[in-house]
LOROVEX-959948 format. One record per residue (C-alpha): residue number from 1; residue in one letter; x, y, z. Coordinates in nm, 3 decimals. Each point is the difference from the previous one (the first is absolute). Layout:
N
NUM A X Y Z
...
***
This chain:
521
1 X 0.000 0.000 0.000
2 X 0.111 0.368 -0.025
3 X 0.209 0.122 0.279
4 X -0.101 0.343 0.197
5 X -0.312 0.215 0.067
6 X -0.137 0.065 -0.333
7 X 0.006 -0.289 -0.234
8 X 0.340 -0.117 -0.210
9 X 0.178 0.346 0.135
10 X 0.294 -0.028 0.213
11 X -0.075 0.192 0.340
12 X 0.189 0.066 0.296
13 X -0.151 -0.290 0.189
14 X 0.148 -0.220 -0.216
15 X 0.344 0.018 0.114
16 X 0.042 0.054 0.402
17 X 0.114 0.333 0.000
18 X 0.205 0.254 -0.149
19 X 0.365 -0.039 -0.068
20 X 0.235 0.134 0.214
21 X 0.388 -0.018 0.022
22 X -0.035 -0.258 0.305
23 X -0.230 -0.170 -0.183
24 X 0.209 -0.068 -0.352
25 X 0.056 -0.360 0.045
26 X 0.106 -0.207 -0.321
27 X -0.312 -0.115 -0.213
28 X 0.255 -0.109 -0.297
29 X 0.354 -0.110 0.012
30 X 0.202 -0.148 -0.304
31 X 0.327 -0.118 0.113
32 X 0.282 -0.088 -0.202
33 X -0.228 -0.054 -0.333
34 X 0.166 -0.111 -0.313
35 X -0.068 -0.076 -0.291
36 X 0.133 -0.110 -0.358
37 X -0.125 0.010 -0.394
38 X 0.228 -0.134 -0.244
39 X 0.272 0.173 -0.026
40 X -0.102 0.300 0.227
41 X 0.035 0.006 0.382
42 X -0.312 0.235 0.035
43 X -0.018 -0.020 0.422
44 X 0.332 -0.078 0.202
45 X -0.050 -0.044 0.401
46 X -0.256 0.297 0.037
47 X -0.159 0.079 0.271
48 X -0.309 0.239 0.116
49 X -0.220 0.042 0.329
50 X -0.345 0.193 -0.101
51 X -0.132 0.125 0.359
52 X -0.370 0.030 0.121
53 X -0.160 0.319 -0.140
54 X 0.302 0.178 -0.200
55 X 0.069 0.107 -0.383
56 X 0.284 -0.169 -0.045
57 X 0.180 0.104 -0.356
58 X 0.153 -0.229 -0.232
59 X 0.232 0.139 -0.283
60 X 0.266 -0.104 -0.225
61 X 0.090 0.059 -0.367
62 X -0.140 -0.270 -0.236
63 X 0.152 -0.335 -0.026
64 X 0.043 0.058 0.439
65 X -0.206 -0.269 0.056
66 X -0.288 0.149 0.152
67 X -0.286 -0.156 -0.224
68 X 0.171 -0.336 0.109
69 X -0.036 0.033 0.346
70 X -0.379 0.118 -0.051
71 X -0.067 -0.316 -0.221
72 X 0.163 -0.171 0.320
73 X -0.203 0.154 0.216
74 X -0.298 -0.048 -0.220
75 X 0.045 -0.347 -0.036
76 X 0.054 -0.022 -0.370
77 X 0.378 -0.124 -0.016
78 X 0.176 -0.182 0.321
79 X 0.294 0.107 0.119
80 X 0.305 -0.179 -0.036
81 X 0.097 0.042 0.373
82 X -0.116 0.235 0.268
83 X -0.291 -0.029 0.240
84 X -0.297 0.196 -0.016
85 X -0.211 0.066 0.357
86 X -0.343 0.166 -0.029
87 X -0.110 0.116 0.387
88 X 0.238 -0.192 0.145
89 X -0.080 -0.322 -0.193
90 X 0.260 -0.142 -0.233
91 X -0.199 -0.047 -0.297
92 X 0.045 -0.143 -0.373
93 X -0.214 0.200 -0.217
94 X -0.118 -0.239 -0.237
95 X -0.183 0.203 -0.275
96 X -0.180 0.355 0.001
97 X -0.321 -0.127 0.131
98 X 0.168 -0.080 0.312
99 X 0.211 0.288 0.028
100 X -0.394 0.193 0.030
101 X -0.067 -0.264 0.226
102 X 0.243 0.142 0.198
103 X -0.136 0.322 -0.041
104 X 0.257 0.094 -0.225
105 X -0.151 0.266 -0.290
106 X 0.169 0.119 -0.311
107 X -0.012 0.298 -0.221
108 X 0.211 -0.060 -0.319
109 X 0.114 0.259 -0.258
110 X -0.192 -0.268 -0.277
111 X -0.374 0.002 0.148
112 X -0.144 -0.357 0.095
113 X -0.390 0.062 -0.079
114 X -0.235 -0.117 -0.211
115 X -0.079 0.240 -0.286
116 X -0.290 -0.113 -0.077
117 X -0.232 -0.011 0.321
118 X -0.107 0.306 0.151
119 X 0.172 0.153 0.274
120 X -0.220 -0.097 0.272
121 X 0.081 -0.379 -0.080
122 X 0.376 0.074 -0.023
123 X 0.020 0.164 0.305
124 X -0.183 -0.298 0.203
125 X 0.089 -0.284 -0.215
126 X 0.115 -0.187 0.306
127 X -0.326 0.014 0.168
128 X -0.277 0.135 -0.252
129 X -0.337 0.009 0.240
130 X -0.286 -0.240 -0.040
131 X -0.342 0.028 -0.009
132 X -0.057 -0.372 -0.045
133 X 0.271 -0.290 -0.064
134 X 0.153 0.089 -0.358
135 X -0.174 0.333 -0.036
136 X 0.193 0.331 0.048
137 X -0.200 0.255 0.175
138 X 0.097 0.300 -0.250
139 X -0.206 0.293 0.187
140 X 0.217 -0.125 0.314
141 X 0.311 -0.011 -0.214
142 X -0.010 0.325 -0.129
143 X -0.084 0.199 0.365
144 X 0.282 -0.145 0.162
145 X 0.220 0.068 -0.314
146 X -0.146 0.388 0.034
147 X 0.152 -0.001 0.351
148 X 0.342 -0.137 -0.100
149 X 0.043 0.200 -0.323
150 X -0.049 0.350 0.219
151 X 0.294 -0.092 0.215
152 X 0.225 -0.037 -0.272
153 X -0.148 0.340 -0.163
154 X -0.162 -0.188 -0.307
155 X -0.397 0.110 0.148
156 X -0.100 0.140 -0.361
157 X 0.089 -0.390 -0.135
158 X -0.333 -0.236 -0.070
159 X 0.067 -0.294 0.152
160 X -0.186 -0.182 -0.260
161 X 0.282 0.133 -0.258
162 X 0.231 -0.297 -0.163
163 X 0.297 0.168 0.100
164 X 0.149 -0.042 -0.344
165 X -0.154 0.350 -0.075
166 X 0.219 0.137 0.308
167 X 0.276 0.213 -0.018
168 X 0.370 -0.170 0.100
169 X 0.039 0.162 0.314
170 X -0.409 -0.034 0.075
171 X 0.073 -0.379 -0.061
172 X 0.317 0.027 0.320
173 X -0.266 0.105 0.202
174 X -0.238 -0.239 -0.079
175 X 0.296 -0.258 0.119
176 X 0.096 0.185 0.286
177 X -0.420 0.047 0.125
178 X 0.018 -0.443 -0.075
179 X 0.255 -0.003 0.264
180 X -0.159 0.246 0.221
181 X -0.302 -0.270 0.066
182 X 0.246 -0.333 0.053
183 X 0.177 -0.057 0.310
184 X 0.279 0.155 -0.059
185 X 0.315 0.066 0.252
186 X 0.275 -0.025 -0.263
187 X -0.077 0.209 -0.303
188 X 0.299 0.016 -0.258
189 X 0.013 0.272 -0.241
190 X 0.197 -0.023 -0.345
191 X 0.056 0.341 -0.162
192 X -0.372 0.081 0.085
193 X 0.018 0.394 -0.153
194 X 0.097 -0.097 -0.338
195 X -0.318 0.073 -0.129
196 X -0.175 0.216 0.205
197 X -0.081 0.398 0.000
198 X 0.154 0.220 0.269
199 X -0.329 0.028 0.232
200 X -0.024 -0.443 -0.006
201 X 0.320 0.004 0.120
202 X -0.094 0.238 0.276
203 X -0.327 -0.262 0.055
204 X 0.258 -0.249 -0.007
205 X 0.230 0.075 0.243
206 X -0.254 0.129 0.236
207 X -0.191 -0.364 -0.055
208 X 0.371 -0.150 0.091
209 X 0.043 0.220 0.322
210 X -0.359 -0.100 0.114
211 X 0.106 -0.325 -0.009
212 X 0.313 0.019 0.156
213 X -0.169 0.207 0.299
214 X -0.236 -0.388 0.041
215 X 0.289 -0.199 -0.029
216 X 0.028 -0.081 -0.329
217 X 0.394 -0.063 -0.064
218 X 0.051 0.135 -0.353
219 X 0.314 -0.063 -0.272
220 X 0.009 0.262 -0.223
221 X 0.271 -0.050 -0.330
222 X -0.001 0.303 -0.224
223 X 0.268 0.149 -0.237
224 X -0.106 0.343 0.093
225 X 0.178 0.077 0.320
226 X -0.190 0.347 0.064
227 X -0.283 -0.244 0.124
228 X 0.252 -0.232 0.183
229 X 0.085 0.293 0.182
230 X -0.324 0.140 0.083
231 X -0.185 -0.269 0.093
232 X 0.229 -0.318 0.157
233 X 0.137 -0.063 0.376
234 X 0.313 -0.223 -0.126
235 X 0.128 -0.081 -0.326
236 X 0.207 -0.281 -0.156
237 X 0.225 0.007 -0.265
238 X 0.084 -0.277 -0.232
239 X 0.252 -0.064 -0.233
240 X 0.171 -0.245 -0.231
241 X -0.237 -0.255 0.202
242 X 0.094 0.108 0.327
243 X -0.101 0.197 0.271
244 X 0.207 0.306 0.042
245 X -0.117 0.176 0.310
246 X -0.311 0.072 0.200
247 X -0.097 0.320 0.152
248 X -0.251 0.234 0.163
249 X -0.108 0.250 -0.273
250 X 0.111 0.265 0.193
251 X 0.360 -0.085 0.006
252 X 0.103 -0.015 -0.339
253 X -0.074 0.274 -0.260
254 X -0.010 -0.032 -0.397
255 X 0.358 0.014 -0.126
256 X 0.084 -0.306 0.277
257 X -0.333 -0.235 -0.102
258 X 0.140 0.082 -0.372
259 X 0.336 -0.062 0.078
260 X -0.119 -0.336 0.169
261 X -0.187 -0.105 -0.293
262 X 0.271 0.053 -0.215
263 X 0.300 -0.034 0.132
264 X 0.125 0.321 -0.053
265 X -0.087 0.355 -0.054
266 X -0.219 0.066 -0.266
267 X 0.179 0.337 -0.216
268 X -0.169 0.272 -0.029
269 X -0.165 0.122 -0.313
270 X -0.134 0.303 -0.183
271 X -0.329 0.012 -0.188
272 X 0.149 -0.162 -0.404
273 X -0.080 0.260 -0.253
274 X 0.033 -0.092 -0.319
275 X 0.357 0.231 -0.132
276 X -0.216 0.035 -0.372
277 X -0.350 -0.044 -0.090
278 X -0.039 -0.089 -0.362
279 X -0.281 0.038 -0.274
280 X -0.342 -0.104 0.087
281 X -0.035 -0.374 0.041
282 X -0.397 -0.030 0.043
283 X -0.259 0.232 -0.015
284 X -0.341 -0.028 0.130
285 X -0.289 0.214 -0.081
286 X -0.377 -0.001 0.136
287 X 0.025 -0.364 0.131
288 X -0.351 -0.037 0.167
289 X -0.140 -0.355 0.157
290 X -0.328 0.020 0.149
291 X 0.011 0.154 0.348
292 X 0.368 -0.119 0.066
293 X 0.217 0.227 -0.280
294 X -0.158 0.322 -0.092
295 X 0.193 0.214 -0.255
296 X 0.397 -0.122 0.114
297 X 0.232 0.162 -0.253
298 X 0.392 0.009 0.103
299 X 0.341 -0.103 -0.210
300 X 0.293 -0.210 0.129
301 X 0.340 0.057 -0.176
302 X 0.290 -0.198 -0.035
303 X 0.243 -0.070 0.313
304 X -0.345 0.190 0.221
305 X -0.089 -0.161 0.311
306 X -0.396 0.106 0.036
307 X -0.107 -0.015 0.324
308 X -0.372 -0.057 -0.005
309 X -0.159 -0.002 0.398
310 X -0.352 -0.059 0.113
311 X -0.204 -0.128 0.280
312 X -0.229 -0.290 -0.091
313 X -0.252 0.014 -0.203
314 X 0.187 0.346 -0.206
315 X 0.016 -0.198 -0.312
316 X 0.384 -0.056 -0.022
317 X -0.014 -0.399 -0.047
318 X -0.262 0.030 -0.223
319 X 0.201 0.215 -0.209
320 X 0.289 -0.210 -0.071
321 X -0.268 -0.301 -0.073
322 X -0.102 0.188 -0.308
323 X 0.338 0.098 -0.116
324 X 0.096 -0.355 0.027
325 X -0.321 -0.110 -0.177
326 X -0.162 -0.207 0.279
327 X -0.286 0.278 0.026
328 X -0.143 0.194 -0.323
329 X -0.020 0.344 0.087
330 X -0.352 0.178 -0.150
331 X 0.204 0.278 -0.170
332 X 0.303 0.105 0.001
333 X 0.372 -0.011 -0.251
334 X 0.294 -0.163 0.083
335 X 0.347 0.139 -0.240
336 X 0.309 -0.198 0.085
337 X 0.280 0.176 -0.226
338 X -0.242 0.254 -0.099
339 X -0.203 -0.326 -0.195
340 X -0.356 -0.040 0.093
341 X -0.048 -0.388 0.172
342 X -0.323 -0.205 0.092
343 X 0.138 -0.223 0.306
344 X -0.288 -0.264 -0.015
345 X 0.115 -0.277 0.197
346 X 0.368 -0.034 0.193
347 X 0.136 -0.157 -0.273
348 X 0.002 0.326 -0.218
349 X 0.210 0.152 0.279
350 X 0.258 -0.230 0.051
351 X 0.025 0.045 -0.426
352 X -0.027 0.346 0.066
353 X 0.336 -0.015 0.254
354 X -0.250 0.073 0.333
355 X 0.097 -0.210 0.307
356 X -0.254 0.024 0.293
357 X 0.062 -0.136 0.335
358 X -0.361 -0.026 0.174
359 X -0.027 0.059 0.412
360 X -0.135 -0.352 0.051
361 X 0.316 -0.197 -0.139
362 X -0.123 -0.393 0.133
363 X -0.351 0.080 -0.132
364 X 0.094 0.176 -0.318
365 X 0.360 0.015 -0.067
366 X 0.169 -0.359 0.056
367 X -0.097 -0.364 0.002
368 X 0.089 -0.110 0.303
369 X 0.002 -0.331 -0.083
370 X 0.198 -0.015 -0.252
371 X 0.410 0.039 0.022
372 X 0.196 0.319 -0.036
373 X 0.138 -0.024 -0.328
374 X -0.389 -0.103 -0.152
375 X -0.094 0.384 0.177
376 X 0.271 0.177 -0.152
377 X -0.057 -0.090 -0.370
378 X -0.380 -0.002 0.055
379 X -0.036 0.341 -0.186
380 X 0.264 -0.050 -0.259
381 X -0.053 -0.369 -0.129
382 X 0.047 0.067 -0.387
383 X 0.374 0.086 0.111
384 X 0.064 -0.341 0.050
385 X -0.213 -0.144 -0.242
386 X 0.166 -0.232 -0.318
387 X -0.148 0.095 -0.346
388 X -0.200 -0.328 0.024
389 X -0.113 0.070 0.336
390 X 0.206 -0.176 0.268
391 X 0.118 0.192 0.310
392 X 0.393 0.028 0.036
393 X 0.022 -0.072 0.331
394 X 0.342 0.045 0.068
395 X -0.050 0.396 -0.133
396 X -0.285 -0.004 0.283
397 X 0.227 -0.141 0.263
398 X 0.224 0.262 -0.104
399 X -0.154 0.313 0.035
400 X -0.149 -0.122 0.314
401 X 0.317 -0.055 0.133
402 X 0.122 0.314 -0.122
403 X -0.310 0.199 0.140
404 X 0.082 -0.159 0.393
405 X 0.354 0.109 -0.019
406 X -0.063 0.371 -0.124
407 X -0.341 0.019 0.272
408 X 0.191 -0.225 0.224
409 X -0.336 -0.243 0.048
410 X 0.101 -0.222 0.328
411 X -0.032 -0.350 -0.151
412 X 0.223 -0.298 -0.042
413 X -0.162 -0.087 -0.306
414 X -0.225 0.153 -0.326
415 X -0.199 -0.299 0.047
416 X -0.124 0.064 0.308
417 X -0.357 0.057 0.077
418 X -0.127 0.355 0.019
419 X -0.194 -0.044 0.311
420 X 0.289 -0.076 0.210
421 X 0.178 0.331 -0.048
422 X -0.034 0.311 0.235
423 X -0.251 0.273 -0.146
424 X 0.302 0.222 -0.091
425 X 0.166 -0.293 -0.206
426 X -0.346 -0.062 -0.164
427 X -0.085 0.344 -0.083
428 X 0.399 0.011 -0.119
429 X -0.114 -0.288 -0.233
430 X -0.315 0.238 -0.132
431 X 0.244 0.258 -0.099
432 X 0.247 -0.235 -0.171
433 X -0.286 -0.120 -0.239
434 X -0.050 0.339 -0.104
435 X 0.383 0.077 -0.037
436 X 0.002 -0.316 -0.267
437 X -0.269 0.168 -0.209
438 X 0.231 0.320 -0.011
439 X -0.285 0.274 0.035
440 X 0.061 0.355 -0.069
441 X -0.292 0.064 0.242
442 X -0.029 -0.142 0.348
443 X -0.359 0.079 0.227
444 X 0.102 -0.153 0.343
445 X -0.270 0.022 0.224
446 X 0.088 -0.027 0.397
447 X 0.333 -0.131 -0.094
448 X 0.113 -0.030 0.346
449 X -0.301 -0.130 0.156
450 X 0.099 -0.224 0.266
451 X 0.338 0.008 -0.048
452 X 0.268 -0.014 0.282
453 X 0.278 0.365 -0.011
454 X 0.315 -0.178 -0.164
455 X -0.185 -0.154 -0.263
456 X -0.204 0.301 -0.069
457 X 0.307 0.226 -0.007
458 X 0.081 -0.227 -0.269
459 X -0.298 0.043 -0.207
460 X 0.043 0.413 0.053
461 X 0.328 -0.050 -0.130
462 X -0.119 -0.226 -0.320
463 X -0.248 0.202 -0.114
464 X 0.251 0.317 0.037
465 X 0.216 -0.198 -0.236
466 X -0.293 -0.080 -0.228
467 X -0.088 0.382 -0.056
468 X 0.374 0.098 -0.015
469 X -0.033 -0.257 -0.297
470 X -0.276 0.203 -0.194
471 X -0.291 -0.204 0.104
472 X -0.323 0.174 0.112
473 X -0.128 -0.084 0.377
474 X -0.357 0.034 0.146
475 X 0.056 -0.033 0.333
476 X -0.335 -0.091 0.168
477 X 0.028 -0.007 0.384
478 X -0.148 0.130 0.381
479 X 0.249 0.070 0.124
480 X 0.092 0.352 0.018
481 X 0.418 -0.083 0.096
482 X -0.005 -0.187 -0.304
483 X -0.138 0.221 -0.247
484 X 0.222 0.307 0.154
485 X 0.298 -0.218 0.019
486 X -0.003 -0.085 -0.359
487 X -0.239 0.218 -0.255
488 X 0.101 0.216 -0.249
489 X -0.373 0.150 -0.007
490 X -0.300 -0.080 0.232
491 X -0.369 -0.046 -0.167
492 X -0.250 -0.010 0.260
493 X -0.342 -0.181 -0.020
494 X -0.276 0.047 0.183
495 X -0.397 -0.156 -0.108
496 X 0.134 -0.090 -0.358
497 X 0.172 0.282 -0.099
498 X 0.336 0.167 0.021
499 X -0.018 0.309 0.242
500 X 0.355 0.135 0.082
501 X 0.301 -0.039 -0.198
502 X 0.324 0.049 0.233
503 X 0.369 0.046 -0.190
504 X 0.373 0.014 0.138
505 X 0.037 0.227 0.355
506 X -0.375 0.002 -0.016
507 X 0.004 -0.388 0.128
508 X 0.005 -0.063 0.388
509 X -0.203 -0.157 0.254
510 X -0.197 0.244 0.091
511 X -0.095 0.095 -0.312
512 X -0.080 -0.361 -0.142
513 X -0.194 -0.131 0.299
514 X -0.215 0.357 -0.050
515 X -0.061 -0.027 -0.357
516 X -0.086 -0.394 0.061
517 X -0.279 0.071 0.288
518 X -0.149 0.293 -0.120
519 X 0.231 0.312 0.105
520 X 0.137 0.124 -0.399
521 X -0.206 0.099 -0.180
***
């Protein structure tokens, strides 16, 4: 049955009382975990104590280790060694659905629901309400779904919606309002911002302190240590598979977590203009779609990065879809060169020399499933094609070779499975399949998105190189560092069109985050 006052909503009377320093006993301890993959060492002797009723922060750069210690602790993969005690219980989580028997919850960066029901069922799919044996009661369904859905801010969502139709970071909450109603005392959070506006994360984190002020212990891995630092007690750092330190938040500052994480310093750098600007790449006049694009004109030259910044919803993704032909615009002309083009489908644009690296890279970018080297020449297989149609597959193993050296991918092998890389290595692999098609153009939307520092810094440096090289960038991304950092010009979007265009000393913080939220007009 649903725990607390009101039904399936966490209250204070389900945990004894509030949290308190003298109260922080251990609810989770992992001690001396390690674990192995073929020809990777991905945990070595790590331990971690998660106490009663604190945030405790998990961080590392990608490839650490950190999403094998939460499949450990969820039960997906075993560890090799190690010993894993749950309330003082030394347990061996056999499979998810007993790490949730042990009231262990998870939020992961790739959403677990179930597209197609409505968000009532998804949120109680563990203990939908009966009227009769076999027979949902729907009208009860959907009240206690009201309740649940106000706490995590989502009060103008139908319950009876498939939550399909919802918006990315509406869909987080939907996850995080399913955990809300389970008994929950370990809730483990994997990069759970990525797709959310800035007032859910303010739901979020005030959702997360509620429950740490009941009890709920709470492990909290994120990339973006601005929330590390404003919202955990302790954090851990991980790297190479082990644990480097563990410390109250309050002790360390940025440049020492960094410097943990890495290894070393990271340098300083200054925001990469472009040293010259060529002719006019592409030019865009009058694109409209529907609601979504509503008269966006702009040009990118050659060796430009174009900052393009906007909060959800402004119409910025749904711009590069029609330039790289996976939406039709309703009006509109495209010139690359100065030449009129009709991008119909993506396979104009890669003819076309337009590269486009989309901000859901499992979903839309690679094939997980399928090995490194089958990724990289996905885009460009007439390369290695034989004029009667057979694939050179030495030429593919190659240039996928070639592609991991120059992006330094962390693998043994080519032939390795996608899904068993770090989400910087795979998103390293999306941007090596569009360096094989050579494009003169490349639209990279959230580039960085759930990235660790050193392999972003990496990217930032790449895509320097790329413009220095004459290509055209569209930089698509949120955050406001990253534009400044690296932009040659800033085009603001806001409900579908572009309101404020931002050039050279003009570009800083302030003036960014004001344009993007409504302060430039």
């Amino acid at each position: 049955m649903p725990v607390g006052g009101q039904p399936g909503l966490i209250t204070r009377s389900d945990h004894a009382r509030e949290a308190s320093p003298s109260d922080q006993s251990p609810v989770l301890e992992l001690a001396g975990i390690s674990k192995r993959f073929p020809g990777v060492q991905a945990l070595d002797d790590v331990s971690l104590t998660l106490l009663r009723g604190e945030i405790h922060g998990l961080v590392g750069e990608n490839g650490a280790g950190k999403s094998t210690l939460l499949k450990v602790i969820g039960g997906v993969v075993q560890p090799d060694q190690g010993k894993l005690i749950v309330r003082g219980h030394h347990v061996r989580i056999s499979d998810p659905l007993h790490a949730q028997r042990l009231g262990i919850a998870f939020i992961h960066q790739e959403l677990a629901l179930f597209p197609n029901l409505d968000v009532a069922s998804n949120i109680f799919i563990a203990e939908l309400p009966r009227s009769v044996p076999g027979v949902v009661d729907f009208a009860t369904l959907r009240d206690r779904a009201r309740t649940v859905l106000a706490r995590v801010g989502l009060e103008h969502i139908d319950p009876a919606q498939r939550v399909a139709s919802l918006r990315p970071g509406e869909q987080q909450l939907v996850e995080i309002a399913r955990c809300l109603v389970q008994r929950t005392e370990i809730l483990v959070l994997d990069e759970p911002t990525s797709s959310l506006t800035e007032r859910e994360i303010e739901t979020l984190f005030s959702i997360i302190r509620e429950l740490r002020a009941q009890g709920v212990s709470v492990l909290y891995v994120s990339h973006r240590l601005d929330e590390v630092f404003e919202l955990c007690d302790r954090v851990t750092v991980l790297r190479d598979g082990r644990r480097v330190d563990t410390c109250p938040i309050v002790a360390v500052d940025r440049p020492a977590l960094v410097r943990m994480m890495l290894g070393h310093d990271l340098a300083p750098r200054t925001r990469g203009v472009a040293s010259t600007i060529g002719p006019t790449l592409l030019r865009v006049e009058g694109l409209s779609r529907g609601r979504v694009l509503q008269n966006v004109s702009f040009e990118l030259h050659r060796g430009e990065i174009l900052g393009i910044i906007g909060v959800l919803g402004s119409g910025r993704t749904e711009l590069a879809r029609c330039l790289f032909g996976l939406d039709q615009p309703d009006s509109g002309k495209v010139e690359i060169d100065g030449v009129e083009v009709r991008v119909r489908q993506p396979s104009d644009a890669i003819q076309l020399g337009v590269g486009f690296i989309t901000e859901d890279r499992r979903a839309e970018g690679l094939s997980v499933d399928d090995t490194i080297v089958d990724n990289v020449v996905m885009a460009s297989l007439r390369t290695f094609a034989t004029k009667v149609g057979w694939m050179r597959r030495g030429g593919e193993l190659a240039a996928a070779e070639r592609q991991r050296d120059q992006l330094r991918i962390a693998t043994p092998s080519v032939l390795r499975l996608v899904r068993y890389l770090s989400g910087g290595n795979q998103q390293k692999v999306v941007l090596a399949k569009w360096l094989e098609t050579k494009p003169r153009i490349f639209i990279l939307d959230e580039p960085t998105r759930g990235i660790d520092v050193g392999t972003k810094e990496e990217l930032y440096t790449l895509i320097q190189e790329l413009a220095a090289d004459g290509a055209g960038i569209i930089l698509i991304s949120s955050e406001v560092p990253e534009i400044v950092r690296l932009a040659d010009r800033v085009l603001v979007m806001r409900a579908g069109r572009i309101v404020t265009e931002l050039r050279g000393s003009d570009i800083s913080p302030q003036s960014v985050l004001l344009a993007t939220v409504g302060g430039v007009h």
